[in-house]
C-alpha positions as CSV (number, residue, x, y, z in Angstrom):
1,X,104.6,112.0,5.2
2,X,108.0,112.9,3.7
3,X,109.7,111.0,1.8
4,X,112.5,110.0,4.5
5,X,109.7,108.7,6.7
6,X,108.6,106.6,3.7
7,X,112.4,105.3,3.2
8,X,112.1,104.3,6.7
9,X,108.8,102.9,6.7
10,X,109.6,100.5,4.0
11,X,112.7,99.5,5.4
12,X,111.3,98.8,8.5
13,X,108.4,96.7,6.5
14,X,111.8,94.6,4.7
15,X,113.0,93.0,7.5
16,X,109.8,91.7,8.4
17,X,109.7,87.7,8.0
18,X,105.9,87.7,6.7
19,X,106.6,90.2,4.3
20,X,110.3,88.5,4.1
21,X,108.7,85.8,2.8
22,X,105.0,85.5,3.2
23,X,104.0,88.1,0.4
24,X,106.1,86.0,-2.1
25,X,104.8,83.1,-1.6
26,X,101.3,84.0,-1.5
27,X,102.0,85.8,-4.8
28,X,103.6,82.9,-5.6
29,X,100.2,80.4,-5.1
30,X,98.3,82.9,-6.7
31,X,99.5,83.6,-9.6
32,X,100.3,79.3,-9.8
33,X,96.9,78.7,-9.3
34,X,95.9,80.8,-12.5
35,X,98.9,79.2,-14.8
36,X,98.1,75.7,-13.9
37,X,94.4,76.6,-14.6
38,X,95.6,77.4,-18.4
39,X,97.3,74.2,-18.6
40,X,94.2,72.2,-17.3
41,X,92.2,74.1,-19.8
42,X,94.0,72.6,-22.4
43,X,93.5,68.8,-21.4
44,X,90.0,69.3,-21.5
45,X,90.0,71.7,-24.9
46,X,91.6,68.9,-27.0
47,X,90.4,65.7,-25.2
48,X,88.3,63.7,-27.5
49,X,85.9,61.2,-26.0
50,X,84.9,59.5,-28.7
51,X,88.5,58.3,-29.5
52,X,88.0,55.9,-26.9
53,X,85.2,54.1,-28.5
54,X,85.9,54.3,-31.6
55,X,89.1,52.7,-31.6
56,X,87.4,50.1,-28.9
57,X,85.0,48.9,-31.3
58,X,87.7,48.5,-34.4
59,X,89.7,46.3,-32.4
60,X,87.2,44.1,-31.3
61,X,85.9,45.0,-28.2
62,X,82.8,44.4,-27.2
63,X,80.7,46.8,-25.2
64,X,78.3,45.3,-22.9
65,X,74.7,46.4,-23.0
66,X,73.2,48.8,-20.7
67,X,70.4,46.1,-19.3
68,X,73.6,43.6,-17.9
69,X,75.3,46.7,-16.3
70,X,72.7,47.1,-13.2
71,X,72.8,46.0,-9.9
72,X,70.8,43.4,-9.8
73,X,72.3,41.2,-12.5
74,X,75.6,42.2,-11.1
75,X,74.7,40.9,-7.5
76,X,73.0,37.4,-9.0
77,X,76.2,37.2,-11.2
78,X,78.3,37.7,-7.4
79,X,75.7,35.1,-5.9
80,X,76.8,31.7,-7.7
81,X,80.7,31.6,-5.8
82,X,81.0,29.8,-2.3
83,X,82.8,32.7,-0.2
84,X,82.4,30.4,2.9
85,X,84.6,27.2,1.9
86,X,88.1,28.4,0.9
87,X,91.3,27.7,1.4
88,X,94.7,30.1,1.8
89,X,97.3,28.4,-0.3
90,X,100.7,29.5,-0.2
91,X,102.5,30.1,-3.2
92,X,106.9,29.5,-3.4
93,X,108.6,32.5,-2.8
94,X,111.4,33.1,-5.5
95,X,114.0,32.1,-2.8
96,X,112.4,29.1,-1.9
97,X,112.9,25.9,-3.7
């Protein structure tokens, strides 16, 4: 190939609408894809978990024990409230009197 069939050739290719504008935006996604990744990186890099409980515990909170966190004490817990005798109150709207 000579180098006016290569002129033509990639002429030809430009007025293509997936090269038009499918090749930059999948270039665009792609590249994205590995600069969000950096960013992401660096929420996890400098995240510190035990900020959290640290600063819980100074304040006053208290952390419940492991053995009231399972199912079972949860569901006896659930148990004691009377789901079946209710009653839908309404409450005043603010442009109701």
């Amino acid at each position: 190939m000579n180098t006016l069939e290569i002129k033509k050739y990639f002429q030809k290719m430009k007025k293509k609408k997936s090269v038009q504008f499918g090749l930059p935006f999948l270039t665009f996604c792609i590249l994205g894809s590995f600069g969000l990744r950096e960013f992401t990186e660096l929420r996890y890099k400098y995240r510190s978990t035990t900020l959290f409980r640290d600063t819980a515990v100074d304040k006053g909170f208290e952390m419940k024990k492991k053995e009231e966190l399972t199912l079972e004490a949860q569901y006896e817990s659930v148990k004691k409230y009377n789901i079946d005798d209710w009653e839908n109150k309404r409450i005043s709207r603010p442009w109701e009197e």
